[in-house]
C-alpha positions as CSV (number, residue, x, y, z in Angstrom):
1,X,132.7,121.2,136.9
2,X,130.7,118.8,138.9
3,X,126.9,120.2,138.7
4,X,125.9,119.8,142.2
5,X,128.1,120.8,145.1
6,X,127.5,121.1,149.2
7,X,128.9,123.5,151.4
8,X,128.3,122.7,155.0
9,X,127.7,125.5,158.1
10,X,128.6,124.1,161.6
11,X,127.7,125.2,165.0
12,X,131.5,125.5,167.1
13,X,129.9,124.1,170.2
14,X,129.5,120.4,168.7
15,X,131.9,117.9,168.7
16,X,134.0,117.9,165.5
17,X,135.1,114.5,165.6
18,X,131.8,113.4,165.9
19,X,130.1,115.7,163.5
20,X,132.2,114.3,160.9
21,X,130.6,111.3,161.5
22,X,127.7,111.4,161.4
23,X,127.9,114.1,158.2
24,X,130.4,111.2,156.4
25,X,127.8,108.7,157.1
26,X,124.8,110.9,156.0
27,X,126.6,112.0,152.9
28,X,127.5,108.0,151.8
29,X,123.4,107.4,151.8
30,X,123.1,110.2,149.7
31,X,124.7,108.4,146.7
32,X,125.0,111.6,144.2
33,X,127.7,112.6,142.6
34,X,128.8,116.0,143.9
35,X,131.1,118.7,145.2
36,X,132.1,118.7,148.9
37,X,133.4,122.4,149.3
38,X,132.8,121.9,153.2
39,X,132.6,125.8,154.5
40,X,134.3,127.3,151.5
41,X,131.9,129.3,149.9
42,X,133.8,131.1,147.5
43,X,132.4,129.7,144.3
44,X,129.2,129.5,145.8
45,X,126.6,129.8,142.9
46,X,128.7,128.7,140.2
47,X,127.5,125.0,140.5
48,X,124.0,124.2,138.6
49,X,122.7,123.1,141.8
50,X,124.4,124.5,145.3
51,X,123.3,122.7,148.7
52,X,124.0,124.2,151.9
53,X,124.3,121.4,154.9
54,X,122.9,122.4,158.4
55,X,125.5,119.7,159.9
56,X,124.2,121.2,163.9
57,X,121.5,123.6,165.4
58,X,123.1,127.0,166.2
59,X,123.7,127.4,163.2
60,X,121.6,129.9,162.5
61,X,123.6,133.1,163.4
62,X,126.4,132.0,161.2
63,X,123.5,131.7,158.3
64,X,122.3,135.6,159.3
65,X,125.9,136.8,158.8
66,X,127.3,134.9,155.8
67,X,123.4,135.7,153.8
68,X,124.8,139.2,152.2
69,X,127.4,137.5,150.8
70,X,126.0,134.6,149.1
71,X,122.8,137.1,148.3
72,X,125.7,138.9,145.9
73,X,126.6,135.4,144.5
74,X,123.5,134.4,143.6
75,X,119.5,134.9,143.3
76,X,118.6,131.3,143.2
77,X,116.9,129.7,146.0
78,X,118.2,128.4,148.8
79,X,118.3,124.8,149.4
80,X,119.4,123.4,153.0
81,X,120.0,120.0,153.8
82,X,119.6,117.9,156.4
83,X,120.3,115.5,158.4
84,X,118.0,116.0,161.5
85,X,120.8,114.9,163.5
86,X,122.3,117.4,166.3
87,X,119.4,120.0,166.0
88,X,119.9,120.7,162.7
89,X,116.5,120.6,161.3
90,X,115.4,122.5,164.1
91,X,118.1,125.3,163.2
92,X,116.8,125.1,159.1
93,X,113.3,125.1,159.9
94,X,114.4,128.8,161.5
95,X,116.7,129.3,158.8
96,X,114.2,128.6,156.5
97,X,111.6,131.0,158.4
98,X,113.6,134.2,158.1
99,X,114.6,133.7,154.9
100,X,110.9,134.0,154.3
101,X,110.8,136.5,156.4
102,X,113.0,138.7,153.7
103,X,110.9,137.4,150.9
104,X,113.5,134.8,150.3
105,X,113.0,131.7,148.9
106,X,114.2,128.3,150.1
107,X,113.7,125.0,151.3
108,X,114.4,122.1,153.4
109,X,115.7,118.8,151.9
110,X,115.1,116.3,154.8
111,X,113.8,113.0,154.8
112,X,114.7,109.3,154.1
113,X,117.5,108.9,152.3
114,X,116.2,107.5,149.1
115,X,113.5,110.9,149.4
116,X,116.4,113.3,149.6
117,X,118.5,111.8,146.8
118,X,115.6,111.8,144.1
119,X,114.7,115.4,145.7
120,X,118.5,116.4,145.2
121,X,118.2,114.9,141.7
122,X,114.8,116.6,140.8
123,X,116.2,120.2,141.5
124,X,119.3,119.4,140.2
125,X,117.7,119.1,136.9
126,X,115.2,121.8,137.8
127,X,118.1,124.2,137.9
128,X,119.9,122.9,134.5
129,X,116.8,123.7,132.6
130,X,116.3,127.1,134.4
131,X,120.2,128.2,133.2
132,X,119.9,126.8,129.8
133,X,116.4,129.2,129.2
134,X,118.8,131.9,131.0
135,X,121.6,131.8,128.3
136,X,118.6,131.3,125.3
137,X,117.8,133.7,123.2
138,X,114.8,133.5,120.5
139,X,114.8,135.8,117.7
140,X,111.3,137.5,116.5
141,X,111.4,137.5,113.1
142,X,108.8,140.2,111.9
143,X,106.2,141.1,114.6
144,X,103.5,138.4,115.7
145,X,101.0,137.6,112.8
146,X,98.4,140.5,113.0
147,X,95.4,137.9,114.4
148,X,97.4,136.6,117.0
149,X,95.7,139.8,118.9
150,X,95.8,137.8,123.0
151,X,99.8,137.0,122.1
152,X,101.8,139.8,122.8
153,X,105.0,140.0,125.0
154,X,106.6,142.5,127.5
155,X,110.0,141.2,126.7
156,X,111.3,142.3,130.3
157,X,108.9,140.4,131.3
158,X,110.1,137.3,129.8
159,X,113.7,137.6,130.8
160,X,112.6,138.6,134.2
161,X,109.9,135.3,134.8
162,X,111.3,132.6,132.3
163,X,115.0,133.4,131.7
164,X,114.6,133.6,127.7
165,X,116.0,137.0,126.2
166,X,113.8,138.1,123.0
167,X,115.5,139.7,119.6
168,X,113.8,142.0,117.5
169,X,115.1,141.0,113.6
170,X,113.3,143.0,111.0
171,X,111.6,140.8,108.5
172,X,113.4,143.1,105.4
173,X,116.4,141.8,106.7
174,X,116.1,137.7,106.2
175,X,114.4,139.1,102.9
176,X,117.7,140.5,102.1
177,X,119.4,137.1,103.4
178,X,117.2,135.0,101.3
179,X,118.0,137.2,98.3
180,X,121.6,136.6,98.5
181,X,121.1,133.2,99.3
182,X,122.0,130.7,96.4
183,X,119.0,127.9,95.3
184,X,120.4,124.7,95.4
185,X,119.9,122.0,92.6
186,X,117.1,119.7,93.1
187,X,117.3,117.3,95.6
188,X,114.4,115.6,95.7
189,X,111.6,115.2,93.4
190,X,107.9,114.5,95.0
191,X,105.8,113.3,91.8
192,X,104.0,116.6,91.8
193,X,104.7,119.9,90.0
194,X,103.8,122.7,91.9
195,X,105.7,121.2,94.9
196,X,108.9,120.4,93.5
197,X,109.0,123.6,91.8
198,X,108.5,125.3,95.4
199,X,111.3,122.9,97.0
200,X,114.6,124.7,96.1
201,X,113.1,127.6,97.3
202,X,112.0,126.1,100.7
203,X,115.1,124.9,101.3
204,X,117.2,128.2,100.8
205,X,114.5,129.9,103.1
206,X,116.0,127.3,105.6
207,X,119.1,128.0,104.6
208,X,118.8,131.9,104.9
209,X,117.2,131.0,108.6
210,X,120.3,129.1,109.4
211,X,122.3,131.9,108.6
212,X,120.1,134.5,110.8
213,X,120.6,132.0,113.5
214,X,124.6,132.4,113.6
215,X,124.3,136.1,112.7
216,X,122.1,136.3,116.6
217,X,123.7,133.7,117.9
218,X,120.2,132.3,118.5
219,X,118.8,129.4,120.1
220,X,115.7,130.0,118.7
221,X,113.1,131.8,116.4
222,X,109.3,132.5,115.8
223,X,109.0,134.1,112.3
224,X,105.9,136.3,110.7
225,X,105.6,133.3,108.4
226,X,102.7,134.5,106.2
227,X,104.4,137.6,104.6
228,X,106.6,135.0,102.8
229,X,103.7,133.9,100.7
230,X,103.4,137.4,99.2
231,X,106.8,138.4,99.1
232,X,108.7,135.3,97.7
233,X,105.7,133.2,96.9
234,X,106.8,130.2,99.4
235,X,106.2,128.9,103.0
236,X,108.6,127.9,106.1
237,X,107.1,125.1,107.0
238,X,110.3,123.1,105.6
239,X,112.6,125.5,107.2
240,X,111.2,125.0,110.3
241,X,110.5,121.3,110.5
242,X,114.3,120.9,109.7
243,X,115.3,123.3,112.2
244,X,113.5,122.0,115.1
245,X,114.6,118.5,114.3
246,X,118.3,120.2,114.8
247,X,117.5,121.5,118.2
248,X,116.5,125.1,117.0
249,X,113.5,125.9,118.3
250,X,111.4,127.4,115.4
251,X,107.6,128.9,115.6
252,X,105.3,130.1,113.4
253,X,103.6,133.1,112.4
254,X,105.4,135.3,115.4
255,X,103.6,133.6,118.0
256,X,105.7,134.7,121.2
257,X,104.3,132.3,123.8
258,X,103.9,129.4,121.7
259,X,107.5,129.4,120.9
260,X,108.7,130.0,124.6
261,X,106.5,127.4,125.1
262,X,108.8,125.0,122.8
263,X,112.4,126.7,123.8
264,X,110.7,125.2,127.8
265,X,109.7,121.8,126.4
266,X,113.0,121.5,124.7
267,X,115.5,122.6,127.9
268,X,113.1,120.2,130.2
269,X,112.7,117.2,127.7
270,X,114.8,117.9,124.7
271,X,112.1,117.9,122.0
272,X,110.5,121.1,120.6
273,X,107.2,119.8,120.1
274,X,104.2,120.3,117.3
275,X,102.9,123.8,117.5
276,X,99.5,123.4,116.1
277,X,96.0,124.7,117.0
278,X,92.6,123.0,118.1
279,X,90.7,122.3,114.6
280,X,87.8,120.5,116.6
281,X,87.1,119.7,120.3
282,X,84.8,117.2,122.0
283,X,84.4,118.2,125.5
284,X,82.3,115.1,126.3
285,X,85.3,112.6,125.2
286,X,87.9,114.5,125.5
287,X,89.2,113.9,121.8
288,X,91.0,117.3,120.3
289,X,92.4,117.2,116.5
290,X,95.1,119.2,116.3
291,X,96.6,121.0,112.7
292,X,99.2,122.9,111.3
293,X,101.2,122.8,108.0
294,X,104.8,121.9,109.5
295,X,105.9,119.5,112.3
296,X,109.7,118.9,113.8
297,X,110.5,116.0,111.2
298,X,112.2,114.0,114.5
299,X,109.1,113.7,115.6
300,X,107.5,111.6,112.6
301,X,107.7,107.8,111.5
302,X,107.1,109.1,107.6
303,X,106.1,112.9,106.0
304,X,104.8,113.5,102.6
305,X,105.4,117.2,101.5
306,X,101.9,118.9,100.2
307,X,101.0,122.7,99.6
308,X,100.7,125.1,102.5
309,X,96.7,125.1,103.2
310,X,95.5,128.7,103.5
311,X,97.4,129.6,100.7
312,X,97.7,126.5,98.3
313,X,101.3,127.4,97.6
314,X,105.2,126.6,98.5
315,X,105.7,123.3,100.7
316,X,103.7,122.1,103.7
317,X,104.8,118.9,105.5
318,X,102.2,116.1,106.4
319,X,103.7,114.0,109.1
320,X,102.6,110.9,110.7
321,X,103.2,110.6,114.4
322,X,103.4,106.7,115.8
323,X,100.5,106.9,118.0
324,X,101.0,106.7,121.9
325,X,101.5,109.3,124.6
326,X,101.2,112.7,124.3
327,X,101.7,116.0,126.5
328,X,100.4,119.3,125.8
329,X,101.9,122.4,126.4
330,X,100.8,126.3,126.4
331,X,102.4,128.9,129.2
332,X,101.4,132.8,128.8
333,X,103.8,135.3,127.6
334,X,104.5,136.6,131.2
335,X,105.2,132.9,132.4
336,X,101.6,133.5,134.8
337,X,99.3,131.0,133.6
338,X,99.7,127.4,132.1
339,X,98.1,124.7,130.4
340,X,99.5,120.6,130.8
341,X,97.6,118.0,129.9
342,X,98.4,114.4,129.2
343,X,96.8,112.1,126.7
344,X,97.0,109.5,124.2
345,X,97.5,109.8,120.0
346,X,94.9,108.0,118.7
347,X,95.8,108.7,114.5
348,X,96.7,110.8,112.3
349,X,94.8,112.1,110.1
350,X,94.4,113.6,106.2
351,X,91.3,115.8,106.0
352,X,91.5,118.4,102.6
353,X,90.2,121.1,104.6
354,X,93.2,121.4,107.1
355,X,95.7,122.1,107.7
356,X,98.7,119.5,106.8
357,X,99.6,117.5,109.6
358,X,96.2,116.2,111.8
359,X,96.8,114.7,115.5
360,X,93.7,113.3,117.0
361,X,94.1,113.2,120.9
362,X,92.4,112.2,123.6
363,X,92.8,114.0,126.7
364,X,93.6,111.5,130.3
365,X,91.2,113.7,131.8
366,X,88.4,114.4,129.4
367,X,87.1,117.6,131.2
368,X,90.3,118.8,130.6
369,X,89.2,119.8,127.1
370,X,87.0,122.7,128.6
371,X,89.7,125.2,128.8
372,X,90.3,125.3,125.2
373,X,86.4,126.6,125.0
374,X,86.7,128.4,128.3
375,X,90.0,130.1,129.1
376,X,92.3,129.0,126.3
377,X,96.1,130.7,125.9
378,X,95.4,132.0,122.6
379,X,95.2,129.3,119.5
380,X,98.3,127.9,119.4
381,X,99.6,124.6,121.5
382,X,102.2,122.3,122.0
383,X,102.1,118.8,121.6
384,X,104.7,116.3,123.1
385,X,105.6,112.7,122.5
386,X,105.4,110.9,126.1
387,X,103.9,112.0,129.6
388,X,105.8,114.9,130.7
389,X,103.4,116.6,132.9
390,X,105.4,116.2,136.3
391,X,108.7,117.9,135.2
392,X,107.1,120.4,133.2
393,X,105.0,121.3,136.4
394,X,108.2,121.1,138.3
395,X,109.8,123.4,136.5
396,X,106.7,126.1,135.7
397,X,106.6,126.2,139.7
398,X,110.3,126.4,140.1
399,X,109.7,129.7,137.4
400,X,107.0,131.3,139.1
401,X,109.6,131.6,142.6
């Protein structure tokens, strides 16, 4: 089914002959690929991205009257095109006004024709990431790690703002998975004992993951990561670096946000990102080091595998990122605040006292670092490769409607 499709509503009073016209000729300009369903709105909704055309002014009646219908087809927005020809901006612009009026929400696509067609484009992929976090669902392995006190989760909540549906999954139960899990043979050896010893046992904690994944029929997970260390003596920071590097979203320590956080950046840009926190911040350059003991291996040029840094057991992953543009990413449990910021890898680095993998960044707009002191969204961020600041936004606002 072609993603974007336009239904048209037409005054009776115009000329038909010559409202084709001009519509044909509008349409042509347009140069999208779409749906002309004309003023059959039967599958009205079903499209990623619908489009209503005011062809002609008094049209606005006809809107009135057909609104409880398409109201039962869908809850999205509503989008109305025009051309501007024959009154019909004037008869959106009232459209548009008493849709507000009923606490609807809508807008007018109007303009040149290369502004409409990158506006039509824009919401068309607005709306295919807002239906693939409507059909996600991340699994909450455990409960959130008991410090991560300023990161808990009304579920409704997040179904209601985002689109993401959250499932409980006791942590007894991958336990039992991972029990009955085979170890594989060796298949890789690092040099260094106490990691290649913990390395059969990573990888069937990612294997057990994988199986937790089809049992939920998940597109994602956030698991309570430290009770590994005491329960089977290993990490999932290889699990989880191989399964975001799949398309899995995977967090850590049961941080809620962070990993809604990462199932957005993957629907919007189709990378998970780095969850990491802040290890040091220079509000006066705007230069943030970032750490954390796993990172999505897509996202490296090379990784050496080291020991998990709190605990000095299992596998950690030290990755090095190719140095260039970077986005970070945080949005609050109930989808009401954000953080974006833009900026620039400088290097990686290797400091003993951190956690494994160390991005140094410096922020575009160096007083941008401020929030993190400030008004931070708990410890945990995102970071992106490129500048991705404008979709996210885009998106985030598209959210918030």
């Amino acid at each position: 089914m072609n993603p974007i499709a336009i239904y048209t509503i037409t005054s009776q009073l115009h000329d038909a002959e010559a409202i084709n016209a001009v519509a044909k000729e509008f349409l042509e300009k347009l140069d999208v690929d779409y749906t002309f369903r004309g003023d059959d709105f039967s599958d009205y909704g079903k499209h990623v991205l619908d489009l209503i055309f005011v062809r002609t002014g008094g049209t606005e009646g006809i809107f009135r009257e057909m609104l409880p219908i398409l109201l039962e087809k869908s809850s999205r927005p509503f989008y109305l095109l025009t051309s501007g020809k024959s009154n019909s901006l004037a008869a959106s612009m009232e459209i548009l006004s008493f849709l507000q009026q009923n606490l609807l929400q809508g807008e007018i696509i109007h303009g040149s024709a290369d502004y409409v067609r990158q506006r039509v484009l824009a919401l068309s992929k607005t709306e295919a990431v807002k239906a693939r976090l409507s059909k996600s669902r991340i699994g909450v392995i455990g409960k959130p790690s008991d410090w991560l006190i300023a990161s808990g989760v009304d579920y409704g909540m997040v179904r209601q703002k985002i689109g993401v549906t959250m499932v409980d999954i006791p942590m007894s139960e991958l336990l039992a998975v991972i029990e009955h899990t085979p170890l594989r043979a060796k298949e890789e050896e690092t040099g260094k004992p106490l990691i290649d010893a913990a390395l059969p046992g990573a990888h069937r904690i990612y294997d057990a993951l994988k199986t937790i994944v089809g049992r939920y029929h998940l597109d994602g997970l956030t698991i309570r990561c430290f009770d590994l260390l005491n329960t089977i003596h290993n990490t999932g920071c290889l699990a989880l670096a191989k399964l975001n590097a799949e398309g899995i979203v995977a967090g850590c320590e049961g941080d809620i946000p962070t990993t809604i956080s990462m199932m957005l950046a993957m629907a919007t840009v189709g990378e998970t990102g780095f969850q990491a926190n802040p290890a040091q911040i220079d509000v006066e350059t705007g230069i943030v080091l970032f750490a954390h003991c796993t990172i999505p291996f897509n996202m490296v040029e090379r990784f050496e595998y080291d020991t998990h840094f709190e605990s000095g057991i299992g596998v950690g992953i030290r990755g090095m990122v190719k140095e260039g543009p970077v986005t970070i990413i945080k949005v609050s449990g109930d989808g009401s605040r954000h953080f974006i910021a833009e900026g620039t890898l400088l290097q990686c680095q290797s400091h003993p006292d951190l956690c494994r993998t160390q991005l140094q960044v410096r922020l575009d707009d160096p007083s941008a670092a401020e929030y993190f002191l400030t008004r931070p969204i708990g410890n945990h961020h995102v970071i992106l490769r490129g500048h991705h600041q404008t979709e996210l936004l885009r998106v985030l606002s598209s959210l918030s409607h």
